[in-house]
C-alpha atoms as a printed R data frame, in Angstrom:
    type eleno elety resid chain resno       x       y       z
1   ATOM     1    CA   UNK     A     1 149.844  73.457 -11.447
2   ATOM     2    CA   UNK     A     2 150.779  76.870  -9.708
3   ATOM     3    CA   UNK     A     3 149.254  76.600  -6.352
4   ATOM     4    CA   UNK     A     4 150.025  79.205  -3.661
5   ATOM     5    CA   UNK     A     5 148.659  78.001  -0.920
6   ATOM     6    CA   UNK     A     6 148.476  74.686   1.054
7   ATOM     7    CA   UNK     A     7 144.814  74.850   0.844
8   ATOM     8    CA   UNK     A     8 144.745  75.334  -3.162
9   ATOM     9    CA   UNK     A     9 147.203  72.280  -3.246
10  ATOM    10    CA   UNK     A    10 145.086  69.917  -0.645
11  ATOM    11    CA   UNK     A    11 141.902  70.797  -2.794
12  ATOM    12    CA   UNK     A    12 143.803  70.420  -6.173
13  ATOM    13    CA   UNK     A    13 144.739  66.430  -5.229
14  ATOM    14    CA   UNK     A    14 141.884  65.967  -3.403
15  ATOM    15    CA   UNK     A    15 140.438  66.294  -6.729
16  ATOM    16    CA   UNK     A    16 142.211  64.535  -8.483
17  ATOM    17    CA   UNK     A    17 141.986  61.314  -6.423
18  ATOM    18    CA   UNK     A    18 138.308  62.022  -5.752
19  ATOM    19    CA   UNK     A    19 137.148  59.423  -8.336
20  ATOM    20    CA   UNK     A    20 138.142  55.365  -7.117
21  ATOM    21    CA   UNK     A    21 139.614  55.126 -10.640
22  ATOM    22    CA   UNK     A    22 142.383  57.850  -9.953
23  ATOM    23    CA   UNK     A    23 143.510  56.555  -6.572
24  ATOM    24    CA   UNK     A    24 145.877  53.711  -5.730
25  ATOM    25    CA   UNK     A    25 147.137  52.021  -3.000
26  ATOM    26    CA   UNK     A    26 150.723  50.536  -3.034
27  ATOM    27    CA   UNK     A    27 152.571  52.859  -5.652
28  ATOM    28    CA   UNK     A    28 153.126  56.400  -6.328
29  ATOM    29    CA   UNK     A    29 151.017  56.434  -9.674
30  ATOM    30    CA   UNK     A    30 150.223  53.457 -11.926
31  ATOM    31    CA   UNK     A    31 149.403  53.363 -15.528
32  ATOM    32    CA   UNK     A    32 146.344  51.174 -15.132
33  ATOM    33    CA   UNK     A    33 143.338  51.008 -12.711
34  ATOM    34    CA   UNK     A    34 144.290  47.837 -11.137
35  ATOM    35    CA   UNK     A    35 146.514  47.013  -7.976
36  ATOM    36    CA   UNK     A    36 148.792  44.467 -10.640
37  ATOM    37    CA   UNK     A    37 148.933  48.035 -13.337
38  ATOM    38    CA   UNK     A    38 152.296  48.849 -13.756
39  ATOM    39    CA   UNK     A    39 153.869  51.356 -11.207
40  ATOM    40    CA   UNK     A    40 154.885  54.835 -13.014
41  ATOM    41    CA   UNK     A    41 156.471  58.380 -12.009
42  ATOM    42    CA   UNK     A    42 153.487  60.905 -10.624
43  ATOM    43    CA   UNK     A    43 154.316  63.233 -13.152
44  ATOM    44    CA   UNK     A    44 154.383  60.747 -15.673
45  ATOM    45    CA   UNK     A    45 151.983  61.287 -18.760
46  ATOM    46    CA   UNK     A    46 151.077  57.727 -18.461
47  ATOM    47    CA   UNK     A    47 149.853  58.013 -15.010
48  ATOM    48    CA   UNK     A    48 146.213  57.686 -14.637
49  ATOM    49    CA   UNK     A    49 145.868  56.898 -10.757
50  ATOM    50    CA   UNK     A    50 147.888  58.360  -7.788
51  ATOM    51    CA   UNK     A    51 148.164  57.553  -4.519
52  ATOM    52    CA   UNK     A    52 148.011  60.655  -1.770
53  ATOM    53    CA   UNK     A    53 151.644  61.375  -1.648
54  ATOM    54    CA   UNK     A    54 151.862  60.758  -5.707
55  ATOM    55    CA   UNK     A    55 149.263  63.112  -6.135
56  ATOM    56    CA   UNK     A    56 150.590  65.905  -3.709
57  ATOM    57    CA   UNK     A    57 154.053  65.503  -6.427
58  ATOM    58    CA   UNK     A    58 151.836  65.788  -9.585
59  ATOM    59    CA   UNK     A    59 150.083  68.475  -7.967
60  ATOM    60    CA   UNK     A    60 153.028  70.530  -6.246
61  ATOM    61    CA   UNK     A    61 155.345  72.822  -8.414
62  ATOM    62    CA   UNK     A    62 157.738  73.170  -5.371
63  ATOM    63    CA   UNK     A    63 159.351  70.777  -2.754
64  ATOM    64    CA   UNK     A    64 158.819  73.117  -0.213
65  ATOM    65    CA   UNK     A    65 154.784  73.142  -0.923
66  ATOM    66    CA   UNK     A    66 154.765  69.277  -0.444
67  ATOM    67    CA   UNK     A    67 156.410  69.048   2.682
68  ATOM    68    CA   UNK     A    68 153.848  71.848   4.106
69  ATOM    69    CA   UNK     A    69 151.025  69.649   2.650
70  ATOM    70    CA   UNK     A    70 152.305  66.598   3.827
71  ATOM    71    CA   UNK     A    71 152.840  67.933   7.274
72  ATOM    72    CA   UNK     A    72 149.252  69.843   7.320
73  ATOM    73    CA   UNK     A    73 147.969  65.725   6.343
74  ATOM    74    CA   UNK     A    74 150.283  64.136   8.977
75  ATOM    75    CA   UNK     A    75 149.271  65.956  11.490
76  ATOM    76    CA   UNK     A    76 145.532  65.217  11.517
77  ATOM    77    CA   UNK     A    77 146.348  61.429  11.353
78  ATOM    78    CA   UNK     A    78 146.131  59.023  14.346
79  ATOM    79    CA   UNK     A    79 148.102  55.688  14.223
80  ATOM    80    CA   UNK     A    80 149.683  54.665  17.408
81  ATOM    81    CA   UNK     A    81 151.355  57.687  18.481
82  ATOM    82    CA   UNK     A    82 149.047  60.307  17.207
83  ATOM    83    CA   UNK     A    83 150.657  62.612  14.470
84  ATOM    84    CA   UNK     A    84 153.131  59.845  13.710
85  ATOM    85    CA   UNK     A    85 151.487  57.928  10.554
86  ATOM    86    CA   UNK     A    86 153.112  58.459   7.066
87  ATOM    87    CA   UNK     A    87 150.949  59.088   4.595
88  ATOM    88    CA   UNK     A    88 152.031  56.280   2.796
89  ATOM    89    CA   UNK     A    89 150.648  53.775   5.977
90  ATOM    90    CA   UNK     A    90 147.326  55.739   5.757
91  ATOM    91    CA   UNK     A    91 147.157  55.396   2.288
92  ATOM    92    CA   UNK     A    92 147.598  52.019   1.891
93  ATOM    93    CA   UNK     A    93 145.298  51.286   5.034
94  ATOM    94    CA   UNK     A    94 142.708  52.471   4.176
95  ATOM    95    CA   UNK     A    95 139.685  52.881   2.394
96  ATOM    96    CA   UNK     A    96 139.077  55.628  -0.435
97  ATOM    97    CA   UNK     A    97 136.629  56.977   1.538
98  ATOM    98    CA   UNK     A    98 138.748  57.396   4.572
99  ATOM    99    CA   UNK     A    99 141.577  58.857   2.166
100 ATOM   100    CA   UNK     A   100 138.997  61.832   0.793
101 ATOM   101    CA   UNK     A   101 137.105  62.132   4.829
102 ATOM   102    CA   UNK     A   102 141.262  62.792   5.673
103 ATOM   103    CA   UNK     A   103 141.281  65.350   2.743
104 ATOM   104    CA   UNK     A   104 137.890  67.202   4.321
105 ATOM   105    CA   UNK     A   105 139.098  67.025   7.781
106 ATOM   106    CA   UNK     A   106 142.299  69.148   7.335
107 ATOM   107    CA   UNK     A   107 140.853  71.442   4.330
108 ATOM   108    CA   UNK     A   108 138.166  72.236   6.698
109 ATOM   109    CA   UNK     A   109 140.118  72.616   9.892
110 ATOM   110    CA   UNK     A   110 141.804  74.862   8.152
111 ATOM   111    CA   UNK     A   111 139.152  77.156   7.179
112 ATOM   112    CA   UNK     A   112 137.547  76.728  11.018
113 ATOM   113    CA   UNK     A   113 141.559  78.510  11.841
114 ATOM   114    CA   UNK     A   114 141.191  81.053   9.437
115 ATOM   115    CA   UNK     A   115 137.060  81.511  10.889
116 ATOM   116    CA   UNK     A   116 138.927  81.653  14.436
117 ATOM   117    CA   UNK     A   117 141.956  83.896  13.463
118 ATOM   118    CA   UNK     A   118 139.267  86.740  12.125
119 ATOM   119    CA   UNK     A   119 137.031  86.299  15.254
120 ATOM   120    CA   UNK     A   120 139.775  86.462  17.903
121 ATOM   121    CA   UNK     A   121 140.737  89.828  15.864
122 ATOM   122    CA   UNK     A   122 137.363  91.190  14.989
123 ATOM   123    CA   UNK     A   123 136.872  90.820  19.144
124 ATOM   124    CA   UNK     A   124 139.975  92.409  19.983
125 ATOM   125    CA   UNK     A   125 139.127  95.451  17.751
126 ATOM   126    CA   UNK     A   126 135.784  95.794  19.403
127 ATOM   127    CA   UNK     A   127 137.474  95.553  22.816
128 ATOM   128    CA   UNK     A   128 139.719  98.454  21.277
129 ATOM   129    CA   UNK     A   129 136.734  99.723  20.351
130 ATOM   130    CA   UNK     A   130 134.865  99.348  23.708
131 ATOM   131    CA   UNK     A   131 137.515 100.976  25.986
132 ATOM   132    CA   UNK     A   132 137.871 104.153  24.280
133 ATOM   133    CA   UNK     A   133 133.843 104.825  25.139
134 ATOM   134    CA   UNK     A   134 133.565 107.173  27.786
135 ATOM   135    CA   UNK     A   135 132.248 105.630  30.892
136 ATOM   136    CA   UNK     A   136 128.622 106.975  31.652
């Protein structure tokens, strides 16, 4: 997949772990649907579940792309220093349904940035805007 943006990528392997089936605990990818399947590559042909950093390499063209995805993840986890829980601890730790509520949390913090990045310069140009009136 050619994703160019962190966003496109968290979307692109949140959908493909969004079913039970195609998520895993324990192992990068396996070629079963069971915790005793055997353990295969991500970008293996015989993979047919991932776990969140397994998917990120399927998903991810570029090295570079994963560690900015794996960062953006990372930091919206708590463990017991907040921002300090590998992916791979989360993973394994929890439930599919936390894995996929982690997923909306960051892919929708980051849209609430971009919301607040447009208003703090839509405001600014109207300020702009404002002070060139003349006074009455």
């Amino acid at each position: 997949m050619t994703s160019t943006t962190p966003k496109e990528v968290l979307i692109a392997v949140r959908e493909l772990i969004s079913d039970p089936k195609r998520w895993t605990q324990n192992a990068y990818a396996r070629k079963g649907q069971d915790k005793f399947s055997m353990s295969v590559h991500p970008e293996s042909k015989e993979a047919t579940c991932w776990c969140m950093t397994g998917a990120i390499i399927k998903v991810c063209d570029d090295s570079s792309m994963e560690a900015q995805v794996i960062d953006l993840l990372q930091e919206s986890m708590t463990g017991p220093i907040p921002g300090v829980m590998l992916i791979a601890i989360f993973n394994d730790n929890h439930t599919h349904d936390e894995v996929m509520a982690l997923f909306d949390k960051v892919i929708g913090n980051m849209d609430l940035t971009l919301l607040q990045k447009m208003l703090k310069w839509t405001s600014g140009k109207w300020l702009s805007l404002l002070n060139l009136l003349p006074n009455r």
